[in-house]
N, C-alpha and C positions, 0 to 999 in steps of 0.2 A: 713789649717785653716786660718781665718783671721787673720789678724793682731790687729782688734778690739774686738775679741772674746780671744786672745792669752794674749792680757793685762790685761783685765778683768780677766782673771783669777788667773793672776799673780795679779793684787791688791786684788782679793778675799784671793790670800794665803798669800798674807803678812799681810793681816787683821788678818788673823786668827792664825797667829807665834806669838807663847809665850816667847819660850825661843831664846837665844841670836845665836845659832847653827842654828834655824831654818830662824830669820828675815835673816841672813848673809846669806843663801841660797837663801832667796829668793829677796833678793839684788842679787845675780850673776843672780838669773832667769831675772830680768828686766833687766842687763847689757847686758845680752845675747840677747835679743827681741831686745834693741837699736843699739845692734851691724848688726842683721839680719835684723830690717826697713833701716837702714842706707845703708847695702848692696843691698838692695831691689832697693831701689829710685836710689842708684849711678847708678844701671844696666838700670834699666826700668821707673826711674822717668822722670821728664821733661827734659830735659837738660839744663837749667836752675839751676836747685836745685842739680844735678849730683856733683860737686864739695863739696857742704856744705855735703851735703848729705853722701859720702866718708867720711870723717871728723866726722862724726857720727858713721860711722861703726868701724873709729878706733877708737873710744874714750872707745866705747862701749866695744870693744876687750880688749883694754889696762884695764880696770875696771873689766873686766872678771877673766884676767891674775892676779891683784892685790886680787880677791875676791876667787882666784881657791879654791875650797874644797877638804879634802882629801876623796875619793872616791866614787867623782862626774863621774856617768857614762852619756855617750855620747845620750844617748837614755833616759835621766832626763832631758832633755832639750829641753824648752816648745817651745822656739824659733825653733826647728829644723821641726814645724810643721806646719808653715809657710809659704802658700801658695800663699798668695797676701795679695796688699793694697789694697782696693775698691774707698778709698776713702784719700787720703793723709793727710787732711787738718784735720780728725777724728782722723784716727792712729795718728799725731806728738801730736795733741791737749791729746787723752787719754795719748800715754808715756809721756807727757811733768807734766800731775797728778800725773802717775803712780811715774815717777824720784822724783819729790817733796815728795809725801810719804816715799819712800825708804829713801831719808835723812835726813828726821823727823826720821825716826824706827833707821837708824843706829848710830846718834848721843845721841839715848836713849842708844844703846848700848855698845856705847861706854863713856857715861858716870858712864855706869853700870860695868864697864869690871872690872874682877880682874886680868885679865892675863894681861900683858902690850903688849905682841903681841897680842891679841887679839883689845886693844886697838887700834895701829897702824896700825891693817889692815883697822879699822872703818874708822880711819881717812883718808888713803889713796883711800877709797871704798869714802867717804864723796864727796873729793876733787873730783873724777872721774863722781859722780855722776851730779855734780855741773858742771862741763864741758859737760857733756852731756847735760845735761838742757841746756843751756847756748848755743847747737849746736841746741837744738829743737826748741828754741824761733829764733836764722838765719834762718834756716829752715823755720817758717812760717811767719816768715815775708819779706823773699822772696818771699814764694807761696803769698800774697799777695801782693803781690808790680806786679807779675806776672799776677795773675788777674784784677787789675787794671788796667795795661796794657792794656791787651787781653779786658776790656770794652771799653777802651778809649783810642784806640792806639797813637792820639795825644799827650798822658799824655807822659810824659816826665820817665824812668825808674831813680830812684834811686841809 
C-alpha cells in the first residue's frame, strides 16, 4: 500500500482513540510508518536525502522501541504494508501532520495519566516524536533545495 494511503489511515485512527491505551497505540503505529518511510528513502530515495533519510528510520525505531506495547503482534502493524512512496514530497509533508497530531494526543495523555509510568512513556514517545518531525522538516527541505537545483543548476546547493 502507499505510503499516503498508510498515514491517512493512521491519522484516521488516532482521530478516532478515546482512551489513553488506544492514542499510545496509535502513536507506535505512526512511529512505525516513520521508521518504514525512512527506510524506504535511505534504500530507493535520492541519494541526496539517503543519509537524513536513515536518520529518520532510526528515530522512528528508537520511538517504536520507547512506545513497544504489551502484546503488539507483528502483523498489527500498518507500516509492514508498505509498498512504496509515489511521491516523496506528499508522504514527508502527510507524516510531518500525522507526527504533529500524535504529540498533541500524547501530551493530552500524558497530562491525563494516573500511572506515572505511563506518564513517562508519553513524555519519552513526546520527545521522539519531536525528533522525527524535526528529521521530516531536513528531509524536505533538502528535497527542495534538491529541486531547485535540478531547476536551476547554476543555483548554488545549500
Amino acid at each position: 500500500m502507499d505510503a499516503v494511503r498508510l498515514i491517512g489511515a493512521t491519522r484516521h485512527a488516532l482521530a478516532q482513540s478515546r482512551a489513553a491505551e488506544e492514542i499510545v497505540a496509535e502513536a507506535w503505529q505512526a512511529q512505525a510508518l516513520a521508521h518504514a518511510v525512512g527506510s524506504h528513502l535511505a534504500l530507493h530515495g535520492p541519494p541526496e536525502l539517503r543519509s537524513r533519510a536513515h536518520g529518520l528510520s532510526e528515530s522512528g525505531g528508537r520511538a517504536c522501541g520507547a512506545l513497544r506495547l504489551p502484546g503488539q503482534r507483528e502483523g498489527s502493524v500498518r507500516a509492514a504494508q508498505l509498498s512504496g512512496l509515489k511521491d516523496p514530497r506528499s508522504v514527508l509533508l502527510a507524516l510531518g501532520a500525522l507526527l504533529g497530531e500524535v504529540g498533541i494526543a500524547l501530551v493530552g495523555v500524558a497530562c491525563s495519566a494516573d500511572e506515572e509510568a505511563l506518564y513517562w512513556q508519553c513524555i519519552e514517545a513526546i520527545d521522539a516524536t519531536d525528533e522525527a518531525g524535526d528529521r521530516v522538516r531536513g528531509l524536505l527541505r533538502q528535497l527542495t533545495e534538491r529541486e531547485r537545483w535540478q531547476a536551476d543548476p547554476a543555483a548554488e546547493p545549500s
